[in-house]
C-alpha positions as CSV (number, residue, x, y, z in Angstrom):
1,X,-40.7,48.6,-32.6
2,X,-39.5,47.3,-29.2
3,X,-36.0,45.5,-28.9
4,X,-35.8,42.6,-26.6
5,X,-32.8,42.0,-24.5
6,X,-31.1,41.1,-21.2
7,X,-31.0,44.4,-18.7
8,X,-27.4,44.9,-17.3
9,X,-29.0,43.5,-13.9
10,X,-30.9,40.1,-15.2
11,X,-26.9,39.9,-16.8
12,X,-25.7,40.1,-13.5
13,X,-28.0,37.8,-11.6
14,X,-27.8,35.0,-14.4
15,X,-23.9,35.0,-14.3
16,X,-24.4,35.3,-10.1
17,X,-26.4,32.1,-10.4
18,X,-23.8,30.4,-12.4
19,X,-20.9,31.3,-10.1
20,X,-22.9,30.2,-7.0
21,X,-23.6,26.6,-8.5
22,X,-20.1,26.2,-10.2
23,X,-19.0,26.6,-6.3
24,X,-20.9,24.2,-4.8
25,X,-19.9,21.9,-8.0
26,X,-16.3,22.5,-7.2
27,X,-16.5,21.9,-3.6
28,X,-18.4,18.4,-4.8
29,X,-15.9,17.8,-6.8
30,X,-12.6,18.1,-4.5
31,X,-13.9,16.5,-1.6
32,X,-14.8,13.3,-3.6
33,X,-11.3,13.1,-5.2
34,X,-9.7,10.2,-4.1
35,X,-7.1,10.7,-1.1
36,X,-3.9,9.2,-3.2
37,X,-2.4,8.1,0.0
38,X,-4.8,6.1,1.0
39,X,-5.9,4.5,-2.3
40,X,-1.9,3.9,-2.4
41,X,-1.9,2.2,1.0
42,X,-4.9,-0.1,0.1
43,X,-3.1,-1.0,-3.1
44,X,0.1,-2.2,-1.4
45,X,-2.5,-3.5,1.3
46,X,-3.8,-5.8,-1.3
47,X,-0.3,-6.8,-2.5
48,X,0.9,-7.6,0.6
49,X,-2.1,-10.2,1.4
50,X,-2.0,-12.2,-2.0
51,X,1.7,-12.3,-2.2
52,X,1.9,-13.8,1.3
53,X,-1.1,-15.9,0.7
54,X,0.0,-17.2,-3.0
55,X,3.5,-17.8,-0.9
56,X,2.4,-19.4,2.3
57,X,-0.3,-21.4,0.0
58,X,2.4,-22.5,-2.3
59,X,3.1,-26.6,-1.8
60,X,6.3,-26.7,-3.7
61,X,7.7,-23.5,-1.2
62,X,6.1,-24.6,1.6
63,X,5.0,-28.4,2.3
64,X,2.3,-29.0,4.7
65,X,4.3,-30.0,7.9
66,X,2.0,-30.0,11.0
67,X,4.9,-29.1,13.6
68,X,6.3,-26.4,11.5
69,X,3.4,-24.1,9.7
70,X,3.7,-21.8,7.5
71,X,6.5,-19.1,6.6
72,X,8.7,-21.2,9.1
73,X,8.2,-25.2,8.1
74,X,11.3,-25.0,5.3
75,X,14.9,-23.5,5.8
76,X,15.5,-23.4,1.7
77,X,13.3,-22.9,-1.5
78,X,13.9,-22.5,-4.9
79,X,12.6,-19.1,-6.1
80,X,9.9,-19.8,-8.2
81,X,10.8,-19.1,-12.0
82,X,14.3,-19.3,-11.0
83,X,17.6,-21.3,-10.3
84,X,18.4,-19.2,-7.2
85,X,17.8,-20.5,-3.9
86,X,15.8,-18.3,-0.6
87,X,17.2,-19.3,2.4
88,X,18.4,-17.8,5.8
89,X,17.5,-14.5,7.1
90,X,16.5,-13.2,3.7
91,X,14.2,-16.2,2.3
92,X,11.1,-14.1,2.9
93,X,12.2,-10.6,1.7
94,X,13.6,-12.9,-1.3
95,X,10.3,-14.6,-2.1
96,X,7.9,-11.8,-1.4
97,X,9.9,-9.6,-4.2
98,X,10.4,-12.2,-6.5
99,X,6.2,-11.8,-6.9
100,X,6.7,-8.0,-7.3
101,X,7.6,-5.5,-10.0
102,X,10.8,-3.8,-8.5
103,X,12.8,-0.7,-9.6
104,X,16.3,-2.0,-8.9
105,X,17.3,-4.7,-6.2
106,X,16.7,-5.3,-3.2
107,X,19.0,-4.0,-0.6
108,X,19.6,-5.6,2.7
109,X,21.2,-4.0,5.4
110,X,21.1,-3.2,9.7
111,X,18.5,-6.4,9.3
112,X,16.0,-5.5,6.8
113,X,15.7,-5.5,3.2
114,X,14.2,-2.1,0.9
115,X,13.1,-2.1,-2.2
116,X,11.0,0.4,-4.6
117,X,7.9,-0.9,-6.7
118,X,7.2,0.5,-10.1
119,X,4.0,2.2,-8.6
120,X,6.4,4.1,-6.3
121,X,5.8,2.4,-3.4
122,X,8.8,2.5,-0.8
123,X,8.6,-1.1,1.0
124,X,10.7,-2.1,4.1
125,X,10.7,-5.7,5.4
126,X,12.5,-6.8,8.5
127,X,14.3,-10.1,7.8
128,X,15.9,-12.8,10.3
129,X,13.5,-16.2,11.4
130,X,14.1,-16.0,14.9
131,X,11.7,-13.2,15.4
132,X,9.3,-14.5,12.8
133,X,6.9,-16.5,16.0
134,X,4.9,-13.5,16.2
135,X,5.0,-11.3,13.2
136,X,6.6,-8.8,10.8
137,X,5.6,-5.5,9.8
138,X,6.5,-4.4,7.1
139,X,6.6,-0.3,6.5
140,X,6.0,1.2,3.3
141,X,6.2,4.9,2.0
142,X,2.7,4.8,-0.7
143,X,4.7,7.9,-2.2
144,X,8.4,7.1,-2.1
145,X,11.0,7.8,0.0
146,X,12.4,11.1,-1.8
147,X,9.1,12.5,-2.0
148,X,7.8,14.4,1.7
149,X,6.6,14.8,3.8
150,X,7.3,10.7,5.0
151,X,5.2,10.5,7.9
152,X,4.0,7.6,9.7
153,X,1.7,9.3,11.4
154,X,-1.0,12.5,11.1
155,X,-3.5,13.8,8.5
156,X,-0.6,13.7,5.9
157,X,0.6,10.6,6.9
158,X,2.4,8.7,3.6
159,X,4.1,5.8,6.0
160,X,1.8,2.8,6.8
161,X,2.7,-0.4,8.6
162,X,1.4,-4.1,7.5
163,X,1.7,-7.1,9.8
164,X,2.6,-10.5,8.4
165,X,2.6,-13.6,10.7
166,X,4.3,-17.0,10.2
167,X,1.3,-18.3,9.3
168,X,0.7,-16.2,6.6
169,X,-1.9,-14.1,8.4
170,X,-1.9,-10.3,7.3
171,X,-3.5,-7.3,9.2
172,X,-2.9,-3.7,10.4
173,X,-2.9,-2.6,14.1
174,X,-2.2,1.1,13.4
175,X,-5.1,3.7,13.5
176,X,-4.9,5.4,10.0
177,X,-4.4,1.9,8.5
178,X,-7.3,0.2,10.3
179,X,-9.7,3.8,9.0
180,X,-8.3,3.4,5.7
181,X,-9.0,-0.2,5.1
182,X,-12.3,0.1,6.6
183,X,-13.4,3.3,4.8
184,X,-14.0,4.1,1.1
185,X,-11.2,5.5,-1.1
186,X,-12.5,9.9,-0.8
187,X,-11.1,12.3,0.8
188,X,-13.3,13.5,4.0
């Protein structure tokens, strides 16, 4: 009678085999992973444009006024869903969170206003008008302030900036920003 099994070297070469392609699987898999920073930078990307568009758009914020357009043709408006009033130096920091899902309340200080989304996300906005005839950028930390390494520049970089013009134009100028928005959401 003869007795069929595996030799101690087909073994080896079988479980070889596997090790070899659970490799390459692995690999596959890690370097499609999405990049968490960047996915988190798109996100707040994204929030940034329709908030300032469903703002600037907004008639009963902002009237059409041909010699005044945009974020700067009204000095006071009634925060939508509310009694309060955004005006001064603050009126766009004010409106922009109203539209947002905050942790806590804004703070404004040394002429800017902070604020943390529920997401995370570590936003700060420069306020005051006067400056406002060219643009704001607004910073945010995609992972949070407390959490490193809070970078604004580099391969790790977790500190992106977002241009916002009276208008109500939005765009990037920096060079992580511009690859991020341009490329996919995978790590290279």
């Amino acid at each position: 009678m003869i007795k069929k099994a595996f030799t101690l070297a087909e073994t080896l070469i079988v479980l070889s085999i596997i090790g070899v392609l659970a490799l390459i699987v692995l690999s596959t898999l890690q370097n499609s992973a999405p990049d968490k920073n960047k996915a988190m930078f798109k996100k707040a990307y994204s929030i940034t444009e329709r908030t300032v568009a469903e703002l600037v758009n907004d008639e009963t914020l902002y009237p059409y006024d041909p010699d005044r357009i945009g974020f700067l043709n009204v000095d006071v408006v009634q925060i939508p869903g509310t009694t309060e009033a955004a005006e001064g130096d603050t009126k766009l920091c004010q409106l922009f969170t109203s539209k947002l899902n905050l942790l806590g309340e804004p703070v404004y200080e040394n002429n800017t206003c902070t604020f943390e989304t529920t997401d995370g996300v570590f936003w700060t906005m420069p306020t005051g008008i006067d400056d406002f005839a060219d643009k704001k950028t607004i910073t945010v930390d995609v992972n949070g302030i407390e959490n490193e390494p809070n970078l604004a520049s580099g391969d790790d970089q977790d500190i992106f900036s977002i241009n916002i013009y009276s208008d109500g134009r939005v765009n990037v100028s920096g060079d992580k920003e511009i690859e991020y928005l341009r490329s996919h959401t995978v790590r290279k």
